[in-house]
C-alpha positions as a Markdown table, in Angstrom:
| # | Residue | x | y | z |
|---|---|---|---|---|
| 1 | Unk | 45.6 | -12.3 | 7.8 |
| 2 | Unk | 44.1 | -11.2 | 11.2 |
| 3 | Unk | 41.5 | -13.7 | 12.7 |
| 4 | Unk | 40.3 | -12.5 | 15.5 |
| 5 | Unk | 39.4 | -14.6 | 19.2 |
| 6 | Unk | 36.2 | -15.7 | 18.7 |
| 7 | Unk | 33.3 | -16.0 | 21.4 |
| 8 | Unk | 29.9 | -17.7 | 20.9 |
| 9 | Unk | 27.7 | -14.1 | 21.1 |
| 10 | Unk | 30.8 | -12.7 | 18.3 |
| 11 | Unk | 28.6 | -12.2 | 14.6 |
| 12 | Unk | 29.6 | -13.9 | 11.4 |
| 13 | Unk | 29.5 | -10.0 | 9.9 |
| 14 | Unk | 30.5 | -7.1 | 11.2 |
| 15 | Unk | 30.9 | -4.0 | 9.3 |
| 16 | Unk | 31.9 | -0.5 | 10.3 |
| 17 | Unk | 32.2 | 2.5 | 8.8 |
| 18 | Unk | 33.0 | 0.7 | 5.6 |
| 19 | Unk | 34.1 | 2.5 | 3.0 |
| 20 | Unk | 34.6 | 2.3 | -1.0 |
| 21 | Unk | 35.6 | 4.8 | -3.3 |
| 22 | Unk | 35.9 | 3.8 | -7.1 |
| 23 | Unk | 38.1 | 6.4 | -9.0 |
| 24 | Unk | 38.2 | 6.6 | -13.0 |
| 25 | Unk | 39.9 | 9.2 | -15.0 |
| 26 | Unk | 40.0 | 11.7 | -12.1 |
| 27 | Unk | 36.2 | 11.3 | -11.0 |
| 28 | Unk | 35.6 | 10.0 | -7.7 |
| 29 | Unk | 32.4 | 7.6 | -6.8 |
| 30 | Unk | 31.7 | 6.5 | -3.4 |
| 31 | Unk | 30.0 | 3.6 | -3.1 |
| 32 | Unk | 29.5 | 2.9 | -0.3 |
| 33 | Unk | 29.6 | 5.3 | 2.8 |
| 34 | Unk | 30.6 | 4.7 | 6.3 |
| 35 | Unk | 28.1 | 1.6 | 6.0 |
| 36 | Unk | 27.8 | -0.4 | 9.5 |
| 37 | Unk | 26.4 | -3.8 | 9.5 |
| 38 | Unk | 26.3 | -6.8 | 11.7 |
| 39 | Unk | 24.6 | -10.4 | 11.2 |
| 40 | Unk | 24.7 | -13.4 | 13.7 |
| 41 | Unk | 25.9 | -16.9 | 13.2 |
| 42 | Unk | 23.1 | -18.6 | 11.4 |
| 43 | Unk | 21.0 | -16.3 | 10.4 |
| 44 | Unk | 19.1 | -15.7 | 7.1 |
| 45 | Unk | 19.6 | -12.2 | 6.3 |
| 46 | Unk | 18.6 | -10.1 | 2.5 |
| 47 | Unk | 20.2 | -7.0 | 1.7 |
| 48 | Unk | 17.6 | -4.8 | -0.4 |
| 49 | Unk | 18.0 | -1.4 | -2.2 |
| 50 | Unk | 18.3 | 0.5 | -5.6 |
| 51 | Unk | 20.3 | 0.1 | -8.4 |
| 52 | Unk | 23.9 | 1.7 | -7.3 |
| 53 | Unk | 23.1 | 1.9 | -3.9 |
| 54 | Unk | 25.7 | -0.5 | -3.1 |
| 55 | Unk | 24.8 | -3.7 | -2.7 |
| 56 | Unk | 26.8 | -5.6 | -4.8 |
| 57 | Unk | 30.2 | -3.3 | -3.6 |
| 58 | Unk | 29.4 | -4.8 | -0.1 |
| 59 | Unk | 29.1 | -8.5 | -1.2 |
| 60 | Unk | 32.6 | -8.2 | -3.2 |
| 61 | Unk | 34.2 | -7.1 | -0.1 |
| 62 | Unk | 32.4 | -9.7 | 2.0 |
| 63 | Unk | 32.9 | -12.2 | -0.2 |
| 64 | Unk | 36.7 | -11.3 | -1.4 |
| 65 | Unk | 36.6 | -10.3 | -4.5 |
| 66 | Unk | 37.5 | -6.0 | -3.6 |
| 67 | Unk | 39.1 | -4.6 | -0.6 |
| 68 | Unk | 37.5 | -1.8 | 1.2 |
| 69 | Unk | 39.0 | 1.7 | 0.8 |
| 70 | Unk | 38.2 | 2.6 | 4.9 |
| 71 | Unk | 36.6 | 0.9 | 7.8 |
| 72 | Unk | 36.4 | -2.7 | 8.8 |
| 73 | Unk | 34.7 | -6.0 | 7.1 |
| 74 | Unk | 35.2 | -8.9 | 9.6 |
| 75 | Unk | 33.7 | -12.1 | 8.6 |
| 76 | Unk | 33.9 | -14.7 | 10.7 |
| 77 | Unk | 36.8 | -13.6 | 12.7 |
| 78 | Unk | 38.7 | -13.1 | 9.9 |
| 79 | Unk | 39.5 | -8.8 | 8.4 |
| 80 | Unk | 38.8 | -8.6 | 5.2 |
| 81 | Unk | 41.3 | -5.6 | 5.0 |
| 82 | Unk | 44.4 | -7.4 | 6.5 |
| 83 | Unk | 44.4 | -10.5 | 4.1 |
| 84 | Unk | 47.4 | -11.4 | 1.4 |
| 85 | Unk | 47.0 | -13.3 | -1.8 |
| 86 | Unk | 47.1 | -16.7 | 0.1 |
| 87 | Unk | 44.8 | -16.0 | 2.5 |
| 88 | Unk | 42.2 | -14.9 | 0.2 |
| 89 | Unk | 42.3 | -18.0 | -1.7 |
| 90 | Unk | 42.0 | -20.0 | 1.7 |
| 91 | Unk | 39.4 | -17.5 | 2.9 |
| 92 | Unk | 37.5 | -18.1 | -0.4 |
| 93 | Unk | 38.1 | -22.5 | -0.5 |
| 94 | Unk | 36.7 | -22.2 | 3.4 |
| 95 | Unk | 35.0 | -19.5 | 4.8 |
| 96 | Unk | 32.5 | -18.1 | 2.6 |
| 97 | Unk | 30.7 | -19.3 | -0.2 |
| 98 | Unk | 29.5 | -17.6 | -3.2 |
| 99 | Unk | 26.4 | -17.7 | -5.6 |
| 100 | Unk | 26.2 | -15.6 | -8.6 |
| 101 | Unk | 22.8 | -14.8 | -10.8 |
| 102 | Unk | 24.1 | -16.0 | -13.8 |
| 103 | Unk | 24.2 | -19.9 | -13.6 |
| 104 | Unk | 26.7 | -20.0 | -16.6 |
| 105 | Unk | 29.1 | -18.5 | -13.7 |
| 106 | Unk | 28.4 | -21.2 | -10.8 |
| 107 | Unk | 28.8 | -24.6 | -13.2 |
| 108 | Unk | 31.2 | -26.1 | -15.2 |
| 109 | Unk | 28.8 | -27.1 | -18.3 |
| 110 | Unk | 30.9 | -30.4 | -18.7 |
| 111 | Unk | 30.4 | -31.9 | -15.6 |
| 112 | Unk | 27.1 | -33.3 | -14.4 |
| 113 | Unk | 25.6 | -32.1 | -10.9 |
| 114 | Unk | 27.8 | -34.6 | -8.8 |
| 115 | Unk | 31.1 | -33.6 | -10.2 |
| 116 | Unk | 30.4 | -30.1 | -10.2 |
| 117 | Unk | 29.8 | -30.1 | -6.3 |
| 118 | Unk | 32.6 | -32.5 | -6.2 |
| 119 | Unk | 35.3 | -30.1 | -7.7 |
| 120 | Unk | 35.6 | -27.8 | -4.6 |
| 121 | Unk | 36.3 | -30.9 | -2.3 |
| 122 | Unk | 38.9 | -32.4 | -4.7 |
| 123 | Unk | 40.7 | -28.7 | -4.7 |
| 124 | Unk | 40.5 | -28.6 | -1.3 |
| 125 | Unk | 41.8 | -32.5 | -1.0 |
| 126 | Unk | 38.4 | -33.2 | 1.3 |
| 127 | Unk | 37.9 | -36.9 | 1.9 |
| 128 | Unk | 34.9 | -38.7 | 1.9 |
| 129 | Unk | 33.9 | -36.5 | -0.9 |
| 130 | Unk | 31.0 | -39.3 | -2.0 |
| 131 | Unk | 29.7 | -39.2 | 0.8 |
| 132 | Unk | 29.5 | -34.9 | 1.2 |
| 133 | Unk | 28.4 | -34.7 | -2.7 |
| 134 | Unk | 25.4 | -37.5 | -1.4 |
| 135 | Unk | 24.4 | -35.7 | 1.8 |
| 136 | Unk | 24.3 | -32.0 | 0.0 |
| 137 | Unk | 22.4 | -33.5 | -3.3 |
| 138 | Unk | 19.8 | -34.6 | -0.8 |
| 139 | Unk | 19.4 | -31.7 | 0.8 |
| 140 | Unk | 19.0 | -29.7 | -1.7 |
| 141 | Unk | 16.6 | -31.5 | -3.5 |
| 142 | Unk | 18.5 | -32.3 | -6.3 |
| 143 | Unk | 18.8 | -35.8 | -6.7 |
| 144 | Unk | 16.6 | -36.4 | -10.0 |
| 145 | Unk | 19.3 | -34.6 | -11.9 |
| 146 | Unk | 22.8 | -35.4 | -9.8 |
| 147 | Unk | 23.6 | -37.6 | -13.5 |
| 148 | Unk | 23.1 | -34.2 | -15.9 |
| 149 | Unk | 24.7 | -31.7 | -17.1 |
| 150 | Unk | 23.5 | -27.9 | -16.4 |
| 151 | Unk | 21.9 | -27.8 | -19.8 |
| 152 | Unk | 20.0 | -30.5 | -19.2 |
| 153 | Unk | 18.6 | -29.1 | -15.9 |
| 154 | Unk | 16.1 | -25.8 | -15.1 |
| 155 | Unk | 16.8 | -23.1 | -14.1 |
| 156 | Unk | 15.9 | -23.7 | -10.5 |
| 157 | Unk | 17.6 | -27.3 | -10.4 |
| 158 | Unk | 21.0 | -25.5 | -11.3 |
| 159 | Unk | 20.7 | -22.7 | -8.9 |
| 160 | Unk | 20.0 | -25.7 | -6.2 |
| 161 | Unk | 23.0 | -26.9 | -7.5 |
| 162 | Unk | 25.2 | -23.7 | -7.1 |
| 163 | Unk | 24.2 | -23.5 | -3.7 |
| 164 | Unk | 25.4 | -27.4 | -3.1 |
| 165 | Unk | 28.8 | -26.3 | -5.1 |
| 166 | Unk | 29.1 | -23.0 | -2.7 |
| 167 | Unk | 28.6 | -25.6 | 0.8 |
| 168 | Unk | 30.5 | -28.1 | -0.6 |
| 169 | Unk | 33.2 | -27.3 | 2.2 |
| 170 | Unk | 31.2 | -26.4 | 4.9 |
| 171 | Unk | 31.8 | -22.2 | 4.6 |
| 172 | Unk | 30.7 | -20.3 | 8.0 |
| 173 | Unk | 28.7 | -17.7 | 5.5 |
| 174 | Unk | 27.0 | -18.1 | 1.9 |
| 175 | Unk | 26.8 | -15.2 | -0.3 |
| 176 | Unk | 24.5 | -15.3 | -2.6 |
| 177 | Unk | 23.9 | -12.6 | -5.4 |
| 178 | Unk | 20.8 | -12.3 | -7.0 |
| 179 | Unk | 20.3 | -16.0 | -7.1 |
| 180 | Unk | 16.4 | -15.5 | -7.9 |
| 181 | Unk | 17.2 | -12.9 | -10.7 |
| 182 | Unk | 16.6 | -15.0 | -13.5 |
| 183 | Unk | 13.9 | -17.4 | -12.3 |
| 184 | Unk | 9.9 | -17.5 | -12.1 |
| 185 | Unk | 8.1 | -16.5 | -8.8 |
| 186 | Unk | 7.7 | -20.4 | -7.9 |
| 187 | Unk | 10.9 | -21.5 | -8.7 |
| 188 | Unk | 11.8 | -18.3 | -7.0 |
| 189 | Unk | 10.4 | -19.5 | -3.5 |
| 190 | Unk | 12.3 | -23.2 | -4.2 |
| 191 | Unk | 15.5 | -21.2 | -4.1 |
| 192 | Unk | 15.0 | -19.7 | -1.4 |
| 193 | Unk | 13.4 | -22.1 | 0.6 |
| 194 | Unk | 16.5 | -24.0 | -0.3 |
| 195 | Unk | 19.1 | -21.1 | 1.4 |
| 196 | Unk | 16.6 | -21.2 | 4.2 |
| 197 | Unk | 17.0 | -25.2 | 4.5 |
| 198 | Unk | 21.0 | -24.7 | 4.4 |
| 199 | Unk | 21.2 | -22.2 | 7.0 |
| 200 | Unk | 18.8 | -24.6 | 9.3 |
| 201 | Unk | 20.6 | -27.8 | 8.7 |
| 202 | Unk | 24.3 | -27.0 | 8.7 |
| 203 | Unk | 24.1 | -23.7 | 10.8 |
| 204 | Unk | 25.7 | -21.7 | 8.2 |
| 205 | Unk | 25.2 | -17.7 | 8.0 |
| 206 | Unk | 23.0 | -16.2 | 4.7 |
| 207 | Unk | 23.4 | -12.8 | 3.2 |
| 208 | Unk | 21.3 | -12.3 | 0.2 |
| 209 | Unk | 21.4 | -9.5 | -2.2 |
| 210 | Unk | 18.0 | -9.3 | -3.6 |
| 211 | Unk | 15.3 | -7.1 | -5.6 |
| 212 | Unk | 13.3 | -9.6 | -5.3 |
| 213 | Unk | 10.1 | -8.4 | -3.1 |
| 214 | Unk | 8.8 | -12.1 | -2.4 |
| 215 | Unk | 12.6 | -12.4 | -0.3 |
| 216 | Unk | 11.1 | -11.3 | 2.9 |
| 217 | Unk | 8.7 | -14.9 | 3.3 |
| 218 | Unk | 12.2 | -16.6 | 3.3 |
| 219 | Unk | 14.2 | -14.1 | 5.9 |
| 220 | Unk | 14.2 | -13.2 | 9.3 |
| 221 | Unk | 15.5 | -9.7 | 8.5 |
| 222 | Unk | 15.6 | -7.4 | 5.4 |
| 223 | Unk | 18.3 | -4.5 | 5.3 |
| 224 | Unk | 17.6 | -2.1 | 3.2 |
| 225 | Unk | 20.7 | 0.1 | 1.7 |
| 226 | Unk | 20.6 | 3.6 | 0.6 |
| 227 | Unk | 23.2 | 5.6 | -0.2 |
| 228 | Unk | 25.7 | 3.8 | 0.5 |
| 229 | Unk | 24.9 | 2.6 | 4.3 |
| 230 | Unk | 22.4 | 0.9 | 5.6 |
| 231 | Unk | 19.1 | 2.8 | 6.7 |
| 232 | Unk | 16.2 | 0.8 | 7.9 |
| 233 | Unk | 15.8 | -3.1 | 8.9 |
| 234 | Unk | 12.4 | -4.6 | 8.9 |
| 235 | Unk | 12.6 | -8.1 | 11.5 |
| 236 | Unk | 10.2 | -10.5 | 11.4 |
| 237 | Unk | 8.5 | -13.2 | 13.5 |
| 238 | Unk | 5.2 | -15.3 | 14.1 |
| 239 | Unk | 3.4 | -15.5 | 17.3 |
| 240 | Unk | -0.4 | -16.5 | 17.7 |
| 241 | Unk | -3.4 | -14.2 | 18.8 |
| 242 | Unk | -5.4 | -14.2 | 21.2 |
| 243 | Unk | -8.1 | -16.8 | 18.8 |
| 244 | Unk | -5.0 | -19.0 | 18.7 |
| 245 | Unk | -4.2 | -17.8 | 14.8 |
| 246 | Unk | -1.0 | -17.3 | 13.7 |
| 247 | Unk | 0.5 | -13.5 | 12.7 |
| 248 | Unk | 3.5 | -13.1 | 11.0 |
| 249 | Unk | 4.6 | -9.5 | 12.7 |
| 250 | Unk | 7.3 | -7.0 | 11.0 |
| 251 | Unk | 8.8 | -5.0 | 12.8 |
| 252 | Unk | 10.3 | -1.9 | 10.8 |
| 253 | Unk | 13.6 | 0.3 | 12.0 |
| 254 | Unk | 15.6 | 2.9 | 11.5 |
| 255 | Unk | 19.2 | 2.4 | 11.4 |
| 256 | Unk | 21.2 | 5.0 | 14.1 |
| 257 | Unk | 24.6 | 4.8 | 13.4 |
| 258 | Unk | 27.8 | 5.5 | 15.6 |
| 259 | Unk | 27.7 | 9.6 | 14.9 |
| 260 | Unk | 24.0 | 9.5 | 15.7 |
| 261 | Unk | 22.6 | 9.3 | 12.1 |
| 262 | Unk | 19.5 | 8.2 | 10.5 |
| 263 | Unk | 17.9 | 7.7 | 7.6 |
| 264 | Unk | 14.1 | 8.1 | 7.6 |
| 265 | Unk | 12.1 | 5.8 | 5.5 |
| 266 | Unk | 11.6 | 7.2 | 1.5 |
| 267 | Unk | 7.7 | 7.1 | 1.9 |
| 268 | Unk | 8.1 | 8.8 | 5.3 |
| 269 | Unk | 9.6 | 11.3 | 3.7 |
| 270 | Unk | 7.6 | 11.9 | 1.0 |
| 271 | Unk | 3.8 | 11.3 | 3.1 |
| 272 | Unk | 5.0 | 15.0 | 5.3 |
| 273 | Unk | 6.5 | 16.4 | 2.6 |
| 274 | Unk | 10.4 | 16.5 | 4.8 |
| 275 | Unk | 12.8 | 18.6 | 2.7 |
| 276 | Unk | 15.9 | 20.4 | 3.4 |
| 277 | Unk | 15.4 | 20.3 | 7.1 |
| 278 | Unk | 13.0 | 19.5 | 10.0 |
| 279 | Unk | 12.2 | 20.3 | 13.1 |
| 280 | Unk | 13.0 | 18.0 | 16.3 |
| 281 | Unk | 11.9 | 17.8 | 19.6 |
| 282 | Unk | 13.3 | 15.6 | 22.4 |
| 283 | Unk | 10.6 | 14.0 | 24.5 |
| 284 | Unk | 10.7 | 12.0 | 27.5 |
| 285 | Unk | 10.6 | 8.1 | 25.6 |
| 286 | Unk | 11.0 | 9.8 | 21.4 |
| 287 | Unk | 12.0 | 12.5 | 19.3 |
| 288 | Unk | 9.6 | 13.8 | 17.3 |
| 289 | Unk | 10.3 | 14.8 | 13.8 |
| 290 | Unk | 7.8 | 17.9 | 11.8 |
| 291 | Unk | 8.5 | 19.5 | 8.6 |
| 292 | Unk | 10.0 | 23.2 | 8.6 |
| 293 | Unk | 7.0 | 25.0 | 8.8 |
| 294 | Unk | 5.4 | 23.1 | 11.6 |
| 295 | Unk | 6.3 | 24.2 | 15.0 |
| 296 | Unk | 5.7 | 22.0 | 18.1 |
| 297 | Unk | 4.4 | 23.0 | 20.8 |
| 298 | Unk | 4.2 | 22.1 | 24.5 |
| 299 | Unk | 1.2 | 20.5 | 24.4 |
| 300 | Unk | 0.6 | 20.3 | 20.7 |
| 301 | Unk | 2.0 | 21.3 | 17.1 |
| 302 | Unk | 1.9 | 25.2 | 15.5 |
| 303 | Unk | 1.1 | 25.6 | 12.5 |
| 304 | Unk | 2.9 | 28.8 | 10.3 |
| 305 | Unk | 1.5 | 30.1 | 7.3 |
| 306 | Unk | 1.2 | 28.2 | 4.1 |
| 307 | Unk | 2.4 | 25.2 | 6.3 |
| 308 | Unk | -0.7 | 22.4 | 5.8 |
| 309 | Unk | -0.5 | 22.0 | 9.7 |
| 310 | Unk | -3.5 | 21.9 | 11.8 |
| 311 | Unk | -4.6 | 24.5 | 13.6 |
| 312 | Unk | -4.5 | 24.8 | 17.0 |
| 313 | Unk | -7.7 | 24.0 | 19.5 |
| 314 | Unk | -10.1 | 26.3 | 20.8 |
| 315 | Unk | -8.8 | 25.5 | 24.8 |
| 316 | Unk | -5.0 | 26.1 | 23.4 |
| 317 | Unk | -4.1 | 22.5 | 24.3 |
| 318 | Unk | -3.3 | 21.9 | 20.2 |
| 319 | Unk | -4.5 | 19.1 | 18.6 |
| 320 | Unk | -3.5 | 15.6 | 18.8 |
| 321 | Unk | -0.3 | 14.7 | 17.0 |
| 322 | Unk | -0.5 | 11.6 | 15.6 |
| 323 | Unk | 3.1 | 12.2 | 14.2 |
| 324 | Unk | 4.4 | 11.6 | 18.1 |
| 325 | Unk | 2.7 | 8.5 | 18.4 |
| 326 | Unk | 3.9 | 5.0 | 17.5 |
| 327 | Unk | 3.5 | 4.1 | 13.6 |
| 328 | Unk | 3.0 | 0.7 | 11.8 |
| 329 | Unk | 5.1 | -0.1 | 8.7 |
| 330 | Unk | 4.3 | -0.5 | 5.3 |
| 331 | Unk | 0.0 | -1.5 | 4.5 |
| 332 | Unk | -0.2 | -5.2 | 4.5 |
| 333 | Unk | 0.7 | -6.8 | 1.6 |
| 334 | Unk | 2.7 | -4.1 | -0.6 |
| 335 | Unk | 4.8 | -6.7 | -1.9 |
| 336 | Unk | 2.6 | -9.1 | -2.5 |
| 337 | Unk | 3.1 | -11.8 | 0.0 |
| 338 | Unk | 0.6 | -12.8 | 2.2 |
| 339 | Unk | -0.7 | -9.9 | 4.9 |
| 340 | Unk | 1.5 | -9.0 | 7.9 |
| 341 | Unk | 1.1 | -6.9 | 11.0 |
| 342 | Unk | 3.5 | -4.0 | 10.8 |
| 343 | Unk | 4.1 | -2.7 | 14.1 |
| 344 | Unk | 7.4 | -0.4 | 15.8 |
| 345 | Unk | 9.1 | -1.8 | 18.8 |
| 346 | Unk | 6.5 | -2.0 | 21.9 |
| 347 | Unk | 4.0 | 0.0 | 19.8 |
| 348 | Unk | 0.5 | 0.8 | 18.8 |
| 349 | Unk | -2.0 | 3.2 | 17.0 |
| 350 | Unk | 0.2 | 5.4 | 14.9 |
| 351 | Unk | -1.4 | 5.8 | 11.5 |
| 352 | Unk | -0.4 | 4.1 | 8.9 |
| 353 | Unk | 2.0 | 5.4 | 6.0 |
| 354 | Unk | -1.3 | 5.1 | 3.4 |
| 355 | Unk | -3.1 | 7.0 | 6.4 |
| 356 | Unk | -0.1 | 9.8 | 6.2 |
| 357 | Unk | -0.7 | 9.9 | 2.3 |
| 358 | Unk | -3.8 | 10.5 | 2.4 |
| 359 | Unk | -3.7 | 12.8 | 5.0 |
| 360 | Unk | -1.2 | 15.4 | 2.9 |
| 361 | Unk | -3.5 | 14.8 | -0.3 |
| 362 | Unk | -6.3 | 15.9 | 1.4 |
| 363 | Unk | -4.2 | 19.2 | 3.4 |
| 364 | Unk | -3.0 | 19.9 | 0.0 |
| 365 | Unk | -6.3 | 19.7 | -1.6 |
C-alpha cells in the first residue's frame, strides 16, 4: 500500500483519469471513463447522475470494494490501486466508512443500536468503546432507541444508526450510497442533516451517491456524472442582499478536464438544438459555442439557411447575442427545494435555460 506525504491543502479524494472496464463473455463495458475528481477534507459533497452512468462503479473503488482498471483513486493519502489484501481490510476498519441503501446490509438484526455501533470498535480492539458508542448515539440523534433492535426502529432511526456504525472508528471519509433511497422526503432531510452534523462535528469528508433531488439543501457541492466522468458541478453558498435577506446562490460549472474536454449541460444542449458539432469562437475573456448552422461574426452571429438564427441588423453590426453573455443555471426551484439564485462565476444577465426554451419553440414555430 502507497500512502502518500500528506500536507494540510492535500484532498481526501483525488481521482484521475479513472478508469473501469467490466468485461463478460467477450463484450466490453466501460464504466467509467477517464473520470477526474477531487474533494477537500471535510467537505459535504453528492455525486448525482443517471442510472449506469457510473456512480456506484466510483464509490466501490473509493470505498474498496473494485479496483480500477486505469488511472488513480487516492483517498486520503492512501492509492486505491497499490493496496494488498491486508491493507484493504485496514483501509476499510479505518479510513473510510460505508453506508449502503438497504438497512438489512448496515445492521446485524440481533443486536440492539449500541452493540451494533459497538462491533466495529471491538474488531478493531478500540478502548473506551462506552464511551465512543455514547458520544456517537448522541450525535446522531439516536438515543430513544440505543436499547432496540433494527426491527424495532424506522427507517430513519436505522439509517442514523448506520451512519454511527460507519464512524464508529473515526474514518477520514464516509461513503454513503443511496442512504435516502428508501425513506420519505422528511425522514429524507433527517438523514441528511445527520451526514451534514458528522462532517461538522468530527471533520470527517462526505461523498454521497444520490438521486435524490432534495440532496442539494444538505451539500456544499453536487457533481453531476455522465458518461462515465464527471461533467458539471453546481457549488453553493448564502450571503445576504443588499435589504439584509439571505440568498442561497448556486453557482453551476462545467467540468474541463486535463485534455481540454467538456461536457455541456443536457438542457443546454437540447434549448439550441447542438448536434454532431458546433461552431466555437475564442474571445478575449470566453469561448462562445453556436450550433452548425449559425456562423459568428465579428460583431454579431450569421445566420445560414434553414438555421433558426437571427438575422442580421440593418447597420451590419448583427444583433445581440445573448448566447455570448453570462447565463444563470437551472429556473429557481426545479427540484423543489426552496428558490435559489443561479448565477456563473462573476456573472450577470444571460437568459435563463427556460428563456433559451422558449426562445427555440418560438424560432421553430
Amino acid at each position: 500500500m502507497t500512502t502518500t506525504t500528506e500536507h494540510a491543502t492535500e484532498p481526501d479524494i483525488l481521482c484521475h483519469g479513472l478508469v473501469r472496464i467490466f468485461s463478460t463473455e467477450g463484450v466490453e463495458v466501460q464504466a467509467l471513463q477517464g473520470l477526474d475528481l477531487r474533494v477537500e477534507r471535510g467537505d459535504v459533497v453528492a455525486i448525482v447522475g443517471a442510472s449506469g452512468s457510473g456512480k456506484s462503479t466510483l464509490l466501490n473503488i473509493l470505498s474498496g470494494l473494485d479496483r480500477p482498471t486505469g488511472g488513480t483513486a487516492v483517498v486520503a493519502g492512501t492509492d486505491i490501486g497499490t493496496m494488498s489484501r491486508a491493507d484493504r481490510v485496514r483501509y476499510q476498519r479505518y479510513t473510510v466508512g460505508f453506508v449502503w441503501q438497504q438497512t438489512s446490509r448496515n445492521l446485524l438484526p440481533y443486536l440492539t443500536a449500541a452493540e451494533n455501533i459497538a462491533v466495529p470498535l471491538v474488531l478493531a480492539g478500540a478502548k473506551a468503546r462506552a464511551e465512543r458508542v455514547d458520544e456517537l448515539v448522541a450525535l446522531l440523534g439516536i438515543e430513544q432507541c440505543r436499547d432496540r433492535l433494527p426491527e424495532q426502529m424506522s427507517g430513519g432511526e436505522q439509517q442514523r444508526t448506520a451512519i454511527a456504525v460507519a464512524l464508529a472508528n473515526s474514518p477520514r471519509v464516509l461513503l454513503a450510497d443511496e442512504p435516502t433511497g428508501e425513506l420519505d422526503d422528511a425522514t429524507s432531510a433527517e438523514v441528511l442533516e445527520a451526514l451534514r452534523a458528522a462532517s461538522e462535528s468530527l471533520g470527517v469528508t462526505v461523498l454521497i451517491v444520490t438521486h435524490d433531488p432534495t440532496v442539494s439543501e444538505h451539500v456544499r457541492r453536487t457533481v453531476q456524472i455522465r458518461d462515465g466522468r464527471t461533467s458539471t458541478e453546481v457549488l453553493r453558498r448564502t450571503e445576504r442582499d443588499d435589504s439584509g435577506a439571505e440568498v442561497h446562490v448556486a453557482e453551476e460549472f462545467a467540468v474541463l478536464d486535463r485534455t481540454g474536454r467538456l461536457q455541456l449541460p443536457e438542457d443546454f444542449v437540447t434549448a439550441l438544438d447542438l448536434r454532431d458539432r458546433v461552431r466555437l469562437a475564442l474571445e478575449t475573456d470566453h469561448v462562445g459555442v453556436w450550433p452548425d448552422g449559425v456562423r459568428p461574426g465579428n460583431n454579431g452571429v450569421t445566420s445560414t439557411a434553414g438555421s433558426g438564427a437571427q438575422p442580421a441588423a440593418a447597420d451590419g453590426s448583427g444583433p445581440e447575442r445573448p448566447e455570448e453573455q453570462p447565463w444563470s443555471g437551472r429556473p429557481n426551484g426545479r427540484d423543489g427545494s426552496e428558490p435559489e439564485r443561479r448565477v456563473a462565476r462573476g456573472s450577470s444577465g444571460r437568459p435563463t435555460r427556460r428563456e433559451l426554451r422558449n426562445r427555440k419553440e418560438s424560432d421553430d414555430a
